[in-house]
Backbone as CSV, one residue per row, in Angstrom:
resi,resn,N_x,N_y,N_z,CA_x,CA_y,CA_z,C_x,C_y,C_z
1,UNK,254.274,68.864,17.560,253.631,68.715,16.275,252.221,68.186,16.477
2,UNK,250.946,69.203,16.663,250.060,68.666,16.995,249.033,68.592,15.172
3,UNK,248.410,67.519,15.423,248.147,67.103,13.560,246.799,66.957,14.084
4,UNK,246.071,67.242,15.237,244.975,67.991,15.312,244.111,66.431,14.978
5,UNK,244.343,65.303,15.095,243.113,63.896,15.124,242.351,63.806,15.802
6,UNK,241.088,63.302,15.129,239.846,63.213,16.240,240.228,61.808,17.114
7,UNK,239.254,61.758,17.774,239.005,60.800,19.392,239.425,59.506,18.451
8,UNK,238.914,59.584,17.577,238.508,57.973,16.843,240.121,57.480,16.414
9,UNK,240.437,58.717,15.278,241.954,58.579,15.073,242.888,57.995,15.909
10,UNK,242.756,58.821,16.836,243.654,59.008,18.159,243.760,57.416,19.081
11,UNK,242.514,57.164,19.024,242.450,56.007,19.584,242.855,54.651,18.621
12,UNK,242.287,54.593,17.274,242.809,53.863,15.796,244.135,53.601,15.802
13,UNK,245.168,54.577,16.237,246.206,54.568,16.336,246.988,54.282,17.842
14,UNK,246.323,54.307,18.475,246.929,53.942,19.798,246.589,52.548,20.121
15,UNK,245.514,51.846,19.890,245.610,50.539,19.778,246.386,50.048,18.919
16,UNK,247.077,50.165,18.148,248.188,49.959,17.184,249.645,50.052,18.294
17,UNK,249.665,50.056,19.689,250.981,50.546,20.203,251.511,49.418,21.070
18,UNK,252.582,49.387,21.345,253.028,48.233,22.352,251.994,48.793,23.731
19,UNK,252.777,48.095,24.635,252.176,47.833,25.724,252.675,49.468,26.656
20,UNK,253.820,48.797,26.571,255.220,49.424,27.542,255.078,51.319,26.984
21,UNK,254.588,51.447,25.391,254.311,53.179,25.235,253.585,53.282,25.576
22,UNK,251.894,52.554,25.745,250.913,53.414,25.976,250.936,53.640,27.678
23,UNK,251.449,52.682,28.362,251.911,52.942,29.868,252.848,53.881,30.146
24,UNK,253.809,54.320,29.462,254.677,55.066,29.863,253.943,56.917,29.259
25,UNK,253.089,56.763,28.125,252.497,57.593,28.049,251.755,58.403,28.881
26,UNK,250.878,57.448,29.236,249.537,57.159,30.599,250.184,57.791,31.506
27,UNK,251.283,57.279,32.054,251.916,57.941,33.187,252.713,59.187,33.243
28,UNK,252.870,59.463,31.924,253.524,61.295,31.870,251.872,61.772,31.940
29,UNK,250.944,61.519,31.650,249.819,62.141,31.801,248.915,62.111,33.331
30,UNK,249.147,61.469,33.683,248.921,61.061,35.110,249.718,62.024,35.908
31,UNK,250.493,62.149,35.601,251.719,63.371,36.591,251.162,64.378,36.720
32,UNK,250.248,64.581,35.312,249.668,66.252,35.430,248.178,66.244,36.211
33,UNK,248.017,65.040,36.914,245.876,64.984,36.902,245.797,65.825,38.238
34,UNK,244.892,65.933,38.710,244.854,66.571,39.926,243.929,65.389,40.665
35,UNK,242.711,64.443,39.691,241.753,63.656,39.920,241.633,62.823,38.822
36,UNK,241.520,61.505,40.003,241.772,60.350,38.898,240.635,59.290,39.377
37,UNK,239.757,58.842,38.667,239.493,57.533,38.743,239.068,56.684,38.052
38,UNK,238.881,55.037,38.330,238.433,54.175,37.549,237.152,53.911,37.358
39,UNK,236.230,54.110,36.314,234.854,53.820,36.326,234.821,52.792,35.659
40,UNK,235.204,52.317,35.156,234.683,50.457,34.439,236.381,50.511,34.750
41,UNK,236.784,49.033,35.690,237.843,48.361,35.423,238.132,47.649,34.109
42,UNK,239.366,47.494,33.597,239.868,46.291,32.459,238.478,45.146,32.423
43,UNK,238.005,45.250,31.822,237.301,44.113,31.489,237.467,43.297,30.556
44,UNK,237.693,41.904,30.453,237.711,41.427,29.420,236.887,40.422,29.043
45,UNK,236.495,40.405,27.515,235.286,39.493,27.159,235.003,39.550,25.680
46,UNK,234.268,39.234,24.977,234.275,38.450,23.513,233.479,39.992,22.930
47,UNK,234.108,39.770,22.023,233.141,41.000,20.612,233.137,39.874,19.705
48,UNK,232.059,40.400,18.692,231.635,39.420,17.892,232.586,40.594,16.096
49,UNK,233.080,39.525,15.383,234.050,40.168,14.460,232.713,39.717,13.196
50,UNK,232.621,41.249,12.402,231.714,41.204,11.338,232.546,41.482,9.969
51,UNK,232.795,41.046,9.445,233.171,41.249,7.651,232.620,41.612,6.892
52,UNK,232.797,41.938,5.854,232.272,42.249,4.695,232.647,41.000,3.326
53,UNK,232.080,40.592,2.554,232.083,39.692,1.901,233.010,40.389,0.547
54,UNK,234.210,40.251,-0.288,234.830,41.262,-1.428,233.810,41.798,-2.188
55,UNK,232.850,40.400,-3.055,232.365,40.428,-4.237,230.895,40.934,-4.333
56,UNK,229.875,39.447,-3.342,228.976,40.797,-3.008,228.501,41.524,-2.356
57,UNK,229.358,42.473,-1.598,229.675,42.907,-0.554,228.638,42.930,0.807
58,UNK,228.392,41.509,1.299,227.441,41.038,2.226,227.781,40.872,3.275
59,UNK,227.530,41.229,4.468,228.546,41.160,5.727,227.725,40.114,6.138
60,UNK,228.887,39.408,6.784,228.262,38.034,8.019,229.158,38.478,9.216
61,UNK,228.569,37.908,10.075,229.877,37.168,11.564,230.740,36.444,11.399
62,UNK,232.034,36.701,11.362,232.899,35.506,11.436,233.008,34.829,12.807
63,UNK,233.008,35.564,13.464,233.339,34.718,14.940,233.394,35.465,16.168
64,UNK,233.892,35.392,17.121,233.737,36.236,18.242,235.614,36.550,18.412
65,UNK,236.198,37.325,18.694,237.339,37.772,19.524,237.618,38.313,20.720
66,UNK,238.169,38.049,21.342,239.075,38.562,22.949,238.917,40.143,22.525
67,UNK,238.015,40.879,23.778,238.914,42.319,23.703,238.596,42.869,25.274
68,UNK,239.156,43.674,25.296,239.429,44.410,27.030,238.781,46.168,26.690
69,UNK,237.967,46.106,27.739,237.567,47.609,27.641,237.522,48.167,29.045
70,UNK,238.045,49.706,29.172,238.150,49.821,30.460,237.159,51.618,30.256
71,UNK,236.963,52.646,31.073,236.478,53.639,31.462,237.556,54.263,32.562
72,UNK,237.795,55.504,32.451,238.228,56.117,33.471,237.511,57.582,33.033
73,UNK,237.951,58.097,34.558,237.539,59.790,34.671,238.794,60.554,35.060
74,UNK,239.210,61.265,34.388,240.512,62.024,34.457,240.200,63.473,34.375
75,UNK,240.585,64.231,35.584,240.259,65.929,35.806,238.715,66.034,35.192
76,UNK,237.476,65.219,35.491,236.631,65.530,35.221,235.947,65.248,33.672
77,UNK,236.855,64.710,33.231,236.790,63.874,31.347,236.712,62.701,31.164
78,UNK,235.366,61.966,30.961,235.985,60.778,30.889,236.660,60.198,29.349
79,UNK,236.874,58.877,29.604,237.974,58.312,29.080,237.652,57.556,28.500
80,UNK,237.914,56.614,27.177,237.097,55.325,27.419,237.698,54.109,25.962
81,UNK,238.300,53.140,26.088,239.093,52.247,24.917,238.880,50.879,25.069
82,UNK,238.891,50.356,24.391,238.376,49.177,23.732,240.078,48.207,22.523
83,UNK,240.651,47.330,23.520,241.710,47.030,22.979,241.372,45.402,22.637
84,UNK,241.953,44.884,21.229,241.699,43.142,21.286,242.748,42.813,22.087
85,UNK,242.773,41.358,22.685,243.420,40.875,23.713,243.014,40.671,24.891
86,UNK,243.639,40.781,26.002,243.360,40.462,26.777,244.507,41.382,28.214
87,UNK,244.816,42.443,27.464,246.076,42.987,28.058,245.585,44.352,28.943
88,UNK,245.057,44.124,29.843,244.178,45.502,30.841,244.768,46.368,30.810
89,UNK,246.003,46.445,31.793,247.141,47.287,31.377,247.169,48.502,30.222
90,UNK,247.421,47.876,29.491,247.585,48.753,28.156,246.260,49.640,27.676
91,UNK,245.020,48.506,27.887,243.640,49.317,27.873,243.509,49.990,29.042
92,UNK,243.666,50.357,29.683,243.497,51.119,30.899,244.367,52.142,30.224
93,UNK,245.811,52.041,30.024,246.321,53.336,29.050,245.519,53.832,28.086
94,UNK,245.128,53.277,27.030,244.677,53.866,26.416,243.260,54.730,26.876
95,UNK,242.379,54.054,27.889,241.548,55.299,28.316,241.902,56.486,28.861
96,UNK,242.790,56.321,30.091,243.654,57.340,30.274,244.172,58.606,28.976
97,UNK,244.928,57.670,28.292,244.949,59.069,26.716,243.650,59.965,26.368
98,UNK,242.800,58.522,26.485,241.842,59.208,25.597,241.091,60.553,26.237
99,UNK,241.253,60.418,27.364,240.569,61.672,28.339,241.597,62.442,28.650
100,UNK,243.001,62.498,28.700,243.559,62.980,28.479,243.970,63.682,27.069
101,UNK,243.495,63.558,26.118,243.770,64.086,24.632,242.463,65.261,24.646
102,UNK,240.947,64.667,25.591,240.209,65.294,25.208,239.777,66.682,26.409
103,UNK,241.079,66.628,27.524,241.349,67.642,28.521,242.033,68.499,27.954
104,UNK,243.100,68.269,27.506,244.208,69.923,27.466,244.055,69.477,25.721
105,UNK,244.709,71.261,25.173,245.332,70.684,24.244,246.871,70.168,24.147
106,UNK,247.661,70.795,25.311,248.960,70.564,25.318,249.166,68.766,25.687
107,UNK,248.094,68.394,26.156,247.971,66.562,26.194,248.046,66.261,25.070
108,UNK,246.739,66.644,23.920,246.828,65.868,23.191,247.758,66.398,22.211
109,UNK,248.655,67.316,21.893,249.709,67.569,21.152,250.534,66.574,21.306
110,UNK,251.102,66.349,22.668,251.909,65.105,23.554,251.471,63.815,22.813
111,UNK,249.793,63.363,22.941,249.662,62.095,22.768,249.437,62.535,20.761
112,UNK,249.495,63.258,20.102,249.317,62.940,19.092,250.744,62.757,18.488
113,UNK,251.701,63.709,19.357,253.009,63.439,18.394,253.575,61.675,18.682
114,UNK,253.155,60.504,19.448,253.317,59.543,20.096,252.510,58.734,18.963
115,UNK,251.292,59.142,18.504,250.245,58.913,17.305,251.583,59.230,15.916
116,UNK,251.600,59.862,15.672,252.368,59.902,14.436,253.642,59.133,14.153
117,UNK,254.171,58.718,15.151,255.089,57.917,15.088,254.294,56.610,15.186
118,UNK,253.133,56.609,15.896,253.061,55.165,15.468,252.289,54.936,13.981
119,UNK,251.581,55.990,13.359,251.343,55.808,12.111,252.347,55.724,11.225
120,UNK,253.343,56.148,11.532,254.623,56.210,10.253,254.851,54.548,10.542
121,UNK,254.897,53.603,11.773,254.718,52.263,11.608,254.140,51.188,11.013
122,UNK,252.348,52.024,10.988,251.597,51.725,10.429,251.637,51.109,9.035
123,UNK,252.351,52.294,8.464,252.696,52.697,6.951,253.773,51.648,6.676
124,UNK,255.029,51.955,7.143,256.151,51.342,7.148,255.552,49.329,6.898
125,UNK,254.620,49.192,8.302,254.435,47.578,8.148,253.139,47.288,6.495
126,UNK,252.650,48.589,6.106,251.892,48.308,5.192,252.500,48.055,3.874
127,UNK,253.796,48.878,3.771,254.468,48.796,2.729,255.372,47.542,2.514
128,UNK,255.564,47.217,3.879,256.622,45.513,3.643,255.828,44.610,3.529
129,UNK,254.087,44.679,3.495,253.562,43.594,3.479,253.188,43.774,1.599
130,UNK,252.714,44.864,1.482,252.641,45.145,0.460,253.510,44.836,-0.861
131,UNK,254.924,44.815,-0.530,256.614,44.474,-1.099,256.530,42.898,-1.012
132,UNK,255.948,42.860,0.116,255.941,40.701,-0.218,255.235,40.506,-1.110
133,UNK,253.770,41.231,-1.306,252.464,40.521,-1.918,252.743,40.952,-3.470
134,UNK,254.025,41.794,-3.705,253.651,42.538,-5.457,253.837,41.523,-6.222
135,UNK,255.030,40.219,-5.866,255.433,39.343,-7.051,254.064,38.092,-7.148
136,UNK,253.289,38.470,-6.596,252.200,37.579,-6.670,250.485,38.275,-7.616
137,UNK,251.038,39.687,-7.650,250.008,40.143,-8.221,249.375,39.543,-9.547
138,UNK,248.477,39.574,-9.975,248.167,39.393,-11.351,247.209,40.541,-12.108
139,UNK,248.296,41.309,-13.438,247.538,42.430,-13.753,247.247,41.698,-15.401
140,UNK,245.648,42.193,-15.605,244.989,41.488,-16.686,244.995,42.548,-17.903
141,UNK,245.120,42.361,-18.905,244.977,43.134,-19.697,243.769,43.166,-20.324
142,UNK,243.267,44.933,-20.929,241.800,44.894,-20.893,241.617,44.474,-22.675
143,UNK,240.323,43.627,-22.677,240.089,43.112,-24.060,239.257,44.278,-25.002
């Protein structure tokens, strides 16, 4: 079931994944490389987190966060993800996908049907947070 997502998607949703799928992913894709390597190792180090203000919609800095970014070159594609944390591993998977999604299409059919299941999670955790927050709503009536 390929649903045809761009790089951005693809990746939007794969940082959304445990650890243990995007490695076990990585490595059904790895089976197929002929050439593999690492051009930026796991790195890890601070991004700075920007907001947007609700009301008047003014962005500041809130602060800095942990994130890991790695580079690879896979059959000649490179690769390239940006995960918060501190978990190399998993960012190193996800570059791997990502040059792998953007080599074959039969990859990224693979890594998108892996994507859709984790968006149906997505959804799923949006709706139970959503189910907590309804008895708190307040709807105003218009004067």
């Amino acid at each position: 079931m390929t649903t045809g997502l761009s790089r951005e998607e693809r990746l939007a949703l794969l940082a959304t994944a445990e650890a243990e799928e995007l490695i076990a992913a990585a490595d059904a894709c790895l089976a197929a490389a002929t050439d593999f390597a690492v051009v930026t190792p796991p790195t890890v180090g601070c991004v700075p987190a920007q907001v947007r203000e609700p009301i008047m919609r003014h962005r500041f800095l809130l602060g800095d966060v942990l994130a890991t970014v790695a580079e690879v070159e896979f059959d000649g594609v490179r690769g390239w993800a940006m995960r918060l944390g501190g978990d190399q591993a998993a960012t190193l998977a996800m570059a791997v996908l990502d040059a792998a999604g953007a080599l074959s299409a039969d990859l990224a059919g693979q890594i998108d049907e892996l994507c859709a299941g984790l968006a149906d999670r997505v959804r799923q955790a949006d709706a139970a947070e959503w189910a907590e927050l309804a008895p708190t709503i307040v709807a105003f009536e218009e004067l």
